[in-house]
N, C-alpha and C positions, 0 to 999 in steps of 0.2 A: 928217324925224323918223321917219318911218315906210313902210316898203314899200307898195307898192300890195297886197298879199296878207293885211296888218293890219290891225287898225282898232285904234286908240287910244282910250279912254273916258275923261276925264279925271272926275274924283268930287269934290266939295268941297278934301278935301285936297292936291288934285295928282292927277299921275298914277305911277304905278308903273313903273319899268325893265322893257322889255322880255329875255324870255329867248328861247333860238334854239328850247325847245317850243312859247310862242306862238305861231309860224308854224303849226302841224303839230298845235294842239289840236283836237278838235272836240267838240260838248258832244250830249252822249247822252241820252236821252228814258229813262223806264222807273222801277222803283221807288226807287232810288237815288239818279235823276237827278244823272250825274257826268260827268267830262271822261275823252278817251282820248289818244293821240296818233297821228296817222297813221302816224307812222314804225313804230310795231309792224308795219304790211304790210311796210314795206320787211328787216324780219330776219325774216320765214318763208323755210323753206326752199321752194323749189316746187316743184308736186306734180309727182310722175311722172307723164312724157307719155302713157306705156302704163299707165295708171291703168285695173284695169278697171272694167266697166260694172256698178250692179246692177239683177239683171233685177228685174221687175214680180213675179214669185212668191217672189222674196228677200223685196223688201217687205212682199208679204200675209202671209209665215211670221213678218217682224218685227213686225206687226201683231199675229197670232195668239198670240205667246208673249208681248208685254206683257200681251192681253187673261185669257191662261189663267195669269198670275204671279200669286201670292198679294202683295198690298201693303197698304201701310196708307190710301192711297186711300181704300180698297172699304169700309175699315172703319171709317176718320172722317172722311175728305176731308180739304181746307185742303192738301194738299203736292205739291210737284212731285216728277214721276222723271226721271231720265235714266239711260240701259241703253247698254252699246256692244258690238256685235255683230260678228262675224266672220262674214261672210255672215249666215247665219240664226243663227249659234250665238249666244245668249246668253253673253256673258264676264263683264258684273258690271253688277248693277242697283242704284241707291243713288235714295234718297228723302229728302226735305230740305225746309223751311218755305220755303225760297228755292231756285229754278230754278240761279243761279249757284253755290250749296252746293253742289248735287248734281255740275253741273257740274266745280266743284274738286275734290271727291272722286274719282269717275270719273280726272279728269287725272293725278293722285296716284296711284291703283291703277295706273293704264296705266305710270308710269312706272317702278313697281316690276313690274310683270309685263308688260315687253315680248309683245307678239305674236310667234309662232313663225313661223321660216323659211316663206315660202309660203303661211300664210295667207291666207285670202280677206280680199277687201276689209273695212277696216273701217266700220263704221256708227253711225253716233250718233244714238240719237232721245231725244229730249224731250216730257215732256209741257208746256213751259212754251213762252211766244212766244218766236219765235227772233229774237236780236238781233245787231247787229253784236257787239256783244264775245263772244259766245258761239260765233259763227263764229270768230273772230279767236281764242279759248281751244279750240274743234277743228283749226284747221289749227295750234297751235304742237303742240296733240298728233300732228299728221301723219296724223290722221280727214279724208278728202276728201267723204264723203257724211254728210248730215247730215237727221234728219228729223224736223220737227215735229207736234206733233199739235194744235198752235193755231198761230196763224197770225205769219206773217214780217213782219219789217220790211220798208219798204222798204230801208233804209240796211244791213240784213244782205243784201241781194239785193244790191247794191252795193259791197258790200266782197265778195263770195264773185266776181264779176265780176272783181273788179282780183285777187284771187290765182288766176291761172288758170284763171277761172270751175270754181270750187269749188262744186259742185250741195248746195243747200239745199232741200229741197220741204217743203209740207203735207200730210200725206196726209188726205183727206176721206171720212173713214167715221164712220159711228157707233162710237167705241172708244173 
């Protein structure tokens, strides 16, 4: 009936046919609390081997230009941001009642305004907990460093591990 990698539930009325995502769902934690499929790892492309590094005073300058940005934060609280960076540089900051809004918008921008030839690495920070789909929505944008400013899953550390180990961090300051 069913694979050893399945588990079958049967319900009052029977049980439901198996589809070949059943194998490959996993069910995600968080406000939504929803299903993904693992096979999304498997269509990233992967990262470049010569991916470079970013140093420790990239971070603190991404640190410092969240902290010195005018937002709506500072002025009613209740929202998430996410900013993606070219090295230090600020390229677009978007803010959103939900962490993943922001997220999508960010993805959308990126894709109509490719990064130019040579750019420094790109950087993604959040101010919302960083989760596997959020890892998993930075690397389909081809973002390899990713930075939270509240804290990770573990299941985001885990998925950033099987693509390449794709470096996710917290950074812990007062900010």
């Amino acid at each position: 009936m069913c694979s050893s990698d399945l588990a079958g539930v049967r319900t009052r009325s029977g049980s439901m046919p198996h589809s070949r995502h059943d194998a490959s769902r996993i069910v995600t934690t968080g406000c939504g609390q929803g299903s993904m499929f693992s096979d999304l790892l498997d269509q990233l492309e992967p990262l470049a081997s010569n991916q470079p590094r970013v140093a420790q005073a990239t971070l603190a300058a991404i640190v410092a230009a969240i902290r010195a940005h005018d937002t709506l934060y500072k002025t009613a609280g209740s929202v998430h941001a996410c900013a993606l960076f070219s090295g230090a540089a600020l390229r677009v900051f978007i803010e959103d009642v939900g962490r993943h809004n922001a997220l999508d918008s960010i993805a959308g921008w990126r894709a109509l305004n490719p990064a130019p030839s040579g750019a420094d690495c790109p950087v993604l920070y959040t101010t919302g907990r960083l989760t596997s789909e959020m890892i998993i929505k930075a690397a389909q944008m081809g973002v390899p460093v990713v930075v939270s400013r509240s804290g990770t899953t573990e299941m985001a550390i885990e998925v950033a591990r099987q693509h390449q180990d794709r470096k996710s961090t917290r950074l812990n300051s007062s900010h």
